[in-house]
N, C-alpha and C positions, 0 to 999 in steps of 0.2 A: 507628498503622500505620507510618508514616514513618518516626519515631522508631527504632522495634522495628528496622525493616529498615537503617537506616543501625546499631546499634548490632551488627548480623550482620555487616555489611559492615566495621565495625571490628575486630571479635573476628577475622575471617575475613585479614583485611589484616594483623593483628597475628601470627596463628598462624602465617600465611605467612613475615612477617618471623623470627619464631621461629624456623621451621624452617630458613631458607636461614643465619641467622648458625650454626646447629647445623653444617648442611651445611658453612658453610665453615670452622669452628674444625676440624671432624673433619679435614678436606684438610688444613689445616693443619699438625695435631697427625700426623697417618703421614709427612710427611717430617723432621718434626721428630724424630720416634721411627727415620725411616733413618740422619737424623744422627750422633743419639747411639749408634746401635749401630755405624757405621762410625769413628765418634771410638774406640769402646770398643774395636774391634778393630784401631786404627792402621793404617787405611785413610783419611786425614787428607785426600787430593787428594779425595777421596768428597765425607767430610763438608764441606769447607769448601765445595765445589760446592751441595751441600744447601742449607746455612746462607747462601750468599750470597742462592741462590733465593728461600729465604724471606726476607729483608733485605729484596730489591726488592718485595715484598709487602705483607710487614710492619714498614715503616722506622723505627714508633715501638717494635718489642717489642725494650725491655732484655734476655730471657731470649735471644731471637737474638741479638743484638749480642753477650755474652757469650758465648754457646758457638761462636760463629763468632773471637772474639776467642781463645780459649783451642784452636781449632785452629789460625791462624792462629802461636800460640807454637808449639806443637809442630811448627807445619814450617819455626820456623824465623825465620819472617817478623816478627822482633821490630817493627821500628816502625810495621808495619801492626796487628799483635797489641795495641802500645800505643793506640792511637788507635783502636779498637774495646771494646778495656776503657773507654777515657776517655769514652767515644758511652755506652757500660752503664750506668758512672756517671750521667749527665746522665737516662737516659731510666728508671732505678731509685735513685733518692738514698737509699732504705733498706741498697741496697748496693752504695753508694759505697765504704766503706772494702774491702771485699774487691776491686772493681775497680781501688782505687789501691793498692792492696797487690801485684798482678798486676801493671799498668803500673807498678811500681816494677822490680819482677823482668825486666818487659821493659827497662826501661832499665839494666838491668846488664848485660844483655847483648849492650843496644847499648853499651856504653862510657862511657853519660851518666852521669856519675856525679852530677852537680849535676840531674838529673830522677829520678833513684833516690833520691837524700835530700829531694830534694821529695815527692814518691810514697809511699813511705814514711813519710817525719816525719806528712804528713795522712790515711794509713792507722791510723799509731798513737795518734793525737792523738784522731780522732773513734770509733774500732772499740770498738763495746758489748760485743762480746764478747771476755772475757779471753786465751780460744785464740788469734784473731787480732792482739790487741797485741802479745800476747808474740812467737809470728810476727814481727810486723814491727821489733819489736825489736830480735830478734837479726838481721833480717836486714839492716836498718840498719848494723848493729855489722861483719856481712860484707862491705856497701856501704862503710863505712870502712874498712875493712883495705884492699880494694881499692884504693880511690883513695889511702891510703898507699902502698900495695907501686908503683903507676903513680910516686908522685911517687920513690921509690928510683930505680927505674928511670930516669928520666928524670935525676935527679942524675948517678947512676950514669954513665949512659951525656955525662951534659955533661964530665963531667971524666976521660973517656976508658977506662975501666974499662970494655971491649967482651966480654970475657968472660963478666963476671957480668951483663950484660945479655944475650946469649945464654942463659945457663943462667935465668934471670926471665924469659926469655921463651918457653923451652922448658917451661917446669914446669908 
């Protein structure tokens, strides 16, 4: 008798549990789903509002930290964009190369060019799949041109040639 009733009270206790983690993955998954449709529609002050909400919730979900990371680049906010991709990486290491491939491309845009070739070179180094090497590839290959065309420039401009530093810097 005892037994029976304690093993009711565990199925009972269990199904409860069941139901409240359902309850709250669902709460969950609708503002994650208002995210993504405000990202889609480039309503980005929305989403990133969403995507932090859910952050302070769910502080281990990689799939947040990335989509909060990748609104974060589009408005702009590169080195906060970086350092949300790098949080992605750590809390999804399946996909790390895509987050360092992203925090590469934010560092281009911050001007790092020595954390773009870092980001990069370990995007392409570790990425299983061939679309994304190659990706990081060429974009490595843009990453140097870059920090060639800066070091012109900076020649350029030491040895007094203000012109074509103007027009390099206008292009």
């Amino acid at each position: 008798g005892l037994l029976v009733i304690h093993m009711r009270i565990s199925r009972l206790v269990l199904c409860g549990l069941l139901l409240w983690s359902t309850a709250c993955l669902a709460e969950a998954e609708i503002p994650r789903d208002d995210g993504n449709r405000a990202f889609n529609t480039g309503d980005y002050a929305r989403a990133e509002q969403i995507f932090r909400d859910l952050k302070a919730r769910h502080p281990n979900d990689g799939a947040i930290a990335y989509s909060l990371a990748s609104t974060l680049y589009r408005r702009g906010r590169y080195a906060a964009a970086r350092s949300e991709f790098l949080r992605a990486a750590r809390l999804v290491p399946e996909s790390a190369p895509l987050c360092w491939y992203n925090a590469g491309l934010s560092s281009i845009r911050l001007d790092d060019q020595i954390a773009a070739n870092h980001w990069l070179s370990m995007a392409w180094r570790k990425a299983a799949h061939m679309g994304l090497k190659k990706l990081a590839e060429t974009t490595l290959r843009y990453a140097y041109q870059l920090s060639t065309e800066q070091s012109t420039v900076v020649a350029q401009f030491s040895t007094g040639w203000t012109d074509q530093v103007v027009l390099l810097g206008d292009a």
